[in-house]
LODREN-206762 format. One record per residue (C-alpha): x, z negated, y. Coordinates in steps of 0.2 Angstrom, whole numbers, plus 5000, padded with zeros to 4 digits. Example, Ala and Ser with C-alpha at 12.3 -4.5 7.8 and 13.67 -1.06 7.14 Angstrom:
BEGIN
     x     z     y
  5062  4961  4978
  5068  4964  4995
% end
This chain:
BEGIN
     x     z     y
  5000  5000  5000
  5007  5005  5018
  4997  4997  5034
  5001  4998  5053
  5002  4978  5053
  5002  4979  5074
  4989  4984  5083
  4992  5002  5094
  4985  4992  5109
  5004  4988  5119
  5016  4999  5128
  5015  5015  5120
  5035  5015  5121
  5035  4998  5111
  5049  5004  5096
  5041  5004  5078
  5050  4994  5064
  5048  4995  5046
  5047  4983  5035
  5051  4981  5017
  5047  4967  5003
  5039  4968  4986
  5031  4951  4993
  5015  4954  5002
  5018  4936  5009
  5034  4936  5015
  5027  4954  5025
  5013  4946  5032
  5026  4933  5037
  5037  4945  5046
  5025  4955  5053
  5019  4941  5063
  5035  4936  5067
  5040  4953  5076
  5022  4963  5083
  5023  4953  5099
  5039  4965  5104
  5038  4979  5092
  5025  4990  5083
  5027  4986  5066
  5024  4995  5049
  5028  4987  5032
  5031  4997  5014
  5030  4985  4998
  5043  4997  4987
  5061  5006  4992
  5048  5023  4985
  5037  5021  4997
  5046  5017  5012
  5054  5033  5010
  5038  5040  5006
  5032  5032  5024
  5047  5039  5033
  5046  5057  5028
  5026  5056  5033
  5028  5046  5051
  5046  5051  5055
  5062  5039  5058
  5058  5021  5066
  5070  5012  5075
  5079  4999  5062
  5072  4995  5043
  5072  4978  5037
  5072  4977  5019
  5072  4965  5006
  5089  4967  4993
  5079  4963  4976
  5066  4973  4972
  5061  4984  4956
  5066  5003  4954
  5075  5006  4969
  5085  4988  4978
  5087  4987  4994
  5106  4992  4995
  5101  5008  4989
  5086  5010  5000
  5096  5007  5015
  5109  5021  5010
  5095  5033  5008
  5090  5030  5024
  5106  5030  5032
  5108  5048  5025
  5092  5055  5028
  5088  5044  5047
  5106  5041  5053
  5101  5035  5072
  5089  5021  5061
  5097  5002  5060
  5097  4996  5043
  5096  4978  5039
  5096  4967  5024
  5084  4953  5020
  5089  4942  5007
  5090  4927  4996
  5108  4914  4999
  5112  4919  4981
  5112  4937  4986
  5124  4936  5000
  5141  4944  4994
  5130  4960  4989
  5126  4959  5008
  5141  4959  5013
  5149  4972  5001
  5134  4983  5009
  5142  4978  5028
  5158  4982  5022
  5153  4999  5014
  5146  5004  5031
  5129  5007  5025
  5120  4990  5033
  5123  4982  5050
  5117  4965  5046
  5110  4953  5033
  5096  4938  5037
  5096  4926  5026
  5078  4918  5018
  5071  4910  5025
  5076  4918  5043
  5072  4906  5058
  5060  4916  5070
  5073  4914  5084
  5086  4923  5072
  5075  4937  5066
  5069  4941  5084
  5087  4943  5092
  5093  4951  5076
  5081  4964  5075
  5081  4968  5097
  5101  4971  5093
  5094  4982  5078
  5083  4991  5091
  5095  4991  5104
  5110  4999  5094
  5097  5014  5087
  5093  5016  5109
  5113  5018  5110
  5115  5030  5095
  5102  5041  5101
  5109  5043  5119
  5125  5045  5109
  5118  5061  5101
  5110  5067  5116
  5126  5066  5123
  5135  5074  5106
  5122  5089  5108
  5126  5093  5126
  5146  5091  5126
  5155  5090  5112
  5145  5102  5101
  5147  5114  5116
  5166  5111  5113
  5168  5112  5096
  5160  5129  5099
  5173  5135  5108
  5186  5130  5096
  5175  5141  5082
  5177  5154  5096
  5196  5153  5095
  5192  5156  5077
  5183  5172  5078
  5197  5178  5090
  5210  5174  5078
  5203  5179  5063
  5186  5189  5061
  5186  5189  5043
  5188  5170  5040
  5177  5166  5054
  5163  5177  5044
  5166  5168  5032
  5163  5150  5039
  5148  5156  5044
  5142  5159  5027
  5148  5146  5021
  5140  5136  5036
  5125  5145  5034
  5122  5141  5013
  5127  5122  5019
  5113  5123  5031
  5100  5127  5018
  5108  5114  5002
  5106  5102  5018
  5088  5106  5022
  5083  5108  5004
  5089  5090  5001
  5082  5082  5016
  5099  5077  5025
  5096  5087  5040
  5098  5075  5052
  5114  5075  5049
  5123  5086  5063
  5143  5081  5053
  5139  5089  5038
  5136  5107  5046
  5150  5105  5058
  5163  5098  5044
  5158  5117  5035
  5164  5125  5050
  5179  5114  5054
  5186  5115  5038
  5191  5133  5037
  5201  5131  5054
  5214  5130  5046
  5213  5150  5040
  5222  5154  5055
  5237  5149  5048
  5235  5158  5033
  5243  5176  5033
  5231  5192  5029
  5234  5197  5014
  5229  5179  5007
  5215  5180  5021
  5209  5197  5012
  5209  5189  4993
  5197  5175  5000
  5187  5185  5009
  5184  5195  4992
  5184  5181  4980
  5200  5185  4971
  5212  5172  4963
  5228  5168  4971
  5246  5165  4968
  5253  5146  4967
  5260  5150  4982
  5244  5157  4992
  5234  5142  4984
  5246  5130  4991
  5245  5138  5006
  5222  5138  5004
  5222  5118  4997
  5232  5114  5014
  5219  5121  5026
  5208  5105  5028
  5226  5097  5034
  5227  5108  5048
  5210  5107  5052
  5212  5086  5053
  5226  5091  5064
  5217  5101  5077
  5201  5089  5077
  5209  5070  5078
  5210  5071  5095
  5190  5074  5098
  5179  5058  5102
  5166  5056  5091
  5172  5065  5076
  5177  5052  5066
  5166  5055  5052
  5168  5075  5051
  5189  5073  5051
  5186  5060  5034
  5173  5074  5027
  5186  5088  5031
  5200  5076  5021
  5189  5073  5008
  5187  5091  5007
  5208  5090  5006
  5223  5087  4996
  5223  5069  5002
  5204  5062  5003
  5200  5045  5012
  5201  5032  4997
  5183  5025  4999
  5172  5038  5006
  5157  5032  5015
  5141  5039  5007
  5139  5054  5022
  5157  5058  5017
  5156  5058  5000
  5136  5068  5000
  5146  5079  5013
  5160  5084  5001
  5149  5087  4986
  5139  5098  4998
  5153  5110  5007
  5164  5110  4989
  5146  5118  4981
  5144  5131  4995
  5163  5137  4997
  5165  5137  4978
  5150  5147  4977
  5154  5158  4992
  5171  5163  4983
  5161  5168  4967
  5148  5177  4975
  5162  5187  4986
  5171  5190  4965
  5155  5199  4964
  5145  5188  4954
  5127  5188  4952
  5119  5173  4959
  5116  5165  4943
  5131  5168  4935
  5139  5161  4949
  5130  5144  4948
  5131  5144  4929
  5150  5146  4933
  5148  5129  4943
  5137  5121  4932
  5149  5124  4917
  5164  5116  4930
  5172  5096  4926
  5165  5084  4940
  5152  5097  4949
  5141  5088  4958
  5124  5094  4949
  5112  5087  4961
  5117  5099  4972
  5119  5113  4960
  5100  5109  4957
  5096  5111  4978
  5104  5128  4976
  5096  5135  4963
  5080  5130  4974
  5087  5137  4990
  5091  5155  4980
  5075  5156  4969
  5085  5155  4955
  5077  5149  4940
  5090  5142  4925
  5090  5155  4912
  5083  5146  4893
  5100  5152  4886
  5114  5145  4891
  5127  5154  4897
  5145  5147  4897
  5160  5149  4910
  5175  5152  4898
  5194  5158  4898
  5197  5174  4891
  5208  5165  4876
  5190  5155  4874
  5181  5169  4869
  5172  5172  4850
  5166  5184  4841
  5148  5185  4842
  5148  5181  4859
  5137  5192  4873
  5146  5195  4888
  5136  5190  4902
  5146  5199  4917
  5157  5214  4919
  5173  5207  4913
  5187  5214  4927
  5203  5213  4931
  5210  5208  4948
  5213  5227  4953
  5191  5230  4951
  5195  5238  4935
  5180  5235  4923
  5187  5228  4905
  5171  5225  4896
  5153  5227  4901
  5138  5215  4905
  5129  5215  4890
  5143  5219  4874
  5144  5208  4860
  5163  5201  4859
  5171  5210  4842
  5187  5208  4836
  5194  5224  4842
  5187  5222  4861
  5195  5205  4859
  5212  5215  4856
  5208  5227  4873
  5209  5213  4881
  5223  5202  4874
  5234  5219  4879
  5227  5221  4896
  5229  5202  4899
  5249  5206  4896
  5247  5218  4909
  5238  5211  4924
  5227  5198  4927
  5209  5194  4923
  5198  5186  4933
  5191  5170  4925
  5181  5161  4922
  5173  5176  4913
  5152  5171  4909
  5147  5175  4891
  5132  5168  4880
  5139  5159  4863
  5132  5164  4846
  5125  5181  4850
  5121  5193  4839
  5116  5208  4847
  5112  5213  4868
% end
């Protein structure tokens, strides 16, 4: 159950907060507590407190209780703070519960804990500072939206400049982070879509000829992969001395050869999201279909699958009832059904989409592979026995 516990008869301005407690009790206790300042809503579950906010829009700060079935409060709170960034997040909770309070400080994801049972003094001046810090952080976006975004514009500017190809490129890539970020509800968060942008920066540096095999998807030396891993580094290096980019420079790191060690939950959501889309980018540029191209990524160690599944959505892509498999060439069987043109590096076709692996194309391409490289993974359904 979800009421308006305030009645809409004060200042219109009056900011809303939202309270949550599987204790209809300690609600009503609250409730009365707060409504002579603020206009306030309660939810009795972590569900339907986000269920409340997707319907009403984002309140100034949410209180909730830490210990409550299905979803706690911790995890309630970091929900929040990746889908309603600007909102304040407390914690209400029981003595015995206080070092998870404070790990949840520490972790960046809460601003305060109260204490049960919370003085009425206590509760009032913790939650006007609540309501008072989200004022701040929406002046701060305002502010973010008429200057430093204009800025960072510029700088993608000196990108184009420099570089057409691999400014077209962060703008696909920019663009596919856009809609994963739209599809799983974190568009209010202005760092993640900036972080794809800044992260290929660092292209300038790279010389054309390894510019041209990224554009096209193609694989890369050691030495021109060195030279691709350490992008995100420059990128750091240009950005560092921005105000207020604190948390795109950790999401460009993470996206690095030397990510922050405990990544806030926007950093480590915004890494899983930009790896996804440049990863998919390059297979797509290899000339993949789309849905080989998100088998590839499903079929990869430590891909973040939730957002595999918010890509599929976002390309209308279905998965296929058999399951194709992202393999080495030295990986395939007999039996096998090739899923998609096998090629080499230079575009020439090996094997087709569609041929069952035999023995004898199994030798074509042992000889080619002496030869010139393939590109891998190559996608093929196991235990085929005829196209």
């Amino acid at each position: 159950m979800t009421n308006v516990l305030a009645p809409e008869t004060g200042v219109a301005t009056r900011p809303t907060v939202l309270l949550v407690d599987d204790e209809t009790a300690i609600l009503e206790t609250l409730s009365l507590q707060l409504r002579r300042d603020h206009k306030v809503i309660v939810a009795e579950s972590g569900a339907e407190a986000l269920r409340l906010l997707a319907s009403s829009g984002p309140v100034a700060a949410v209180i909730s209780d830490l210990r409550m079935p299905e979803m706690d409060g911790v995890e309630l709170l970091r929900r929040v703070q990746l889908e309603y960034p600007d909102t304040t997040r407390v914690l209400h909770t029981a003595q015995s519960d206080l070092s998870a309070a404070i790990a949840a400080i520490n972790d960046g994801g809460v601003y305060r804990y109260l204490a049960k049972p919370v003085p009425t003094d206590e509760l009032r001046s913790t939650v006007q500072s609540a309501v008072e810090l989200h004022g701040r952080s929406t002046a701060d976006r305002q502010l973010l939206d008429k200057t430093l975004k204009a800025s960072l514009q510029a700088l993608f500017g000196c990108l184009q400049l420099a570089s057409p190809l691999a400014f077209a490129r962060a703008g696909r890539i920019r663009t596919l982070v856009s809609e994963l970020c739209h599809e799983m509800q974190l568009d209010a968060l202005w760092e993640i879509e900036v972080a794809a942008m800044a992260a290929q920066l660092g292209a300038v540096t790279l010389p054309p000829t390894v510019l041209a095999k990224l554009d096209k998807g193609l694989p890369c030396t050691d030495e021109e992969q060195a030279m691709v891993n350490g992008m995100p580094g420059v990128a750091v290096q240009l950005l560092k001395s921005i105000p207020m980019l604190e948390d795109v420079i950790q999401i460009v790191r993470g996206l690095g050869l030397n990510p922050p060690p405990h990544p806030s939950p926007l950093v480590e959501t915004a890494v899983d999201v930009i790896r996804t889309a440049i990863d998919f980018e390059t297979l797509e540029s290899r000339g993949l279909e789309v849905e080989s191209a998100i088998t590839v990524l499903e079929c990869r160690d430590h891909s973040a699958l939730h957002v595999l599944a918010a890509l599929r959505k976002v390309k209308g892509c279905v998965q296929v009832k058999e399951k194709v498999r992202g393999l080495r060439v030295v990986d395939l069987e007999t039996g096998m059904r090739v899923a998609e043109d096998i090629v080499a590096t230079n575009g020439l076709v090996l094997i087709g989409r569609g041929m069952v692996v035999t023995e004898l194309l199994l030798d074509r391409l042992n000889n080619f592979a002496r030869m010139i490289e393939i590109i891998e993974p190559v996608l093929a359904v196991p235990g085929a026995r005829r196209f």
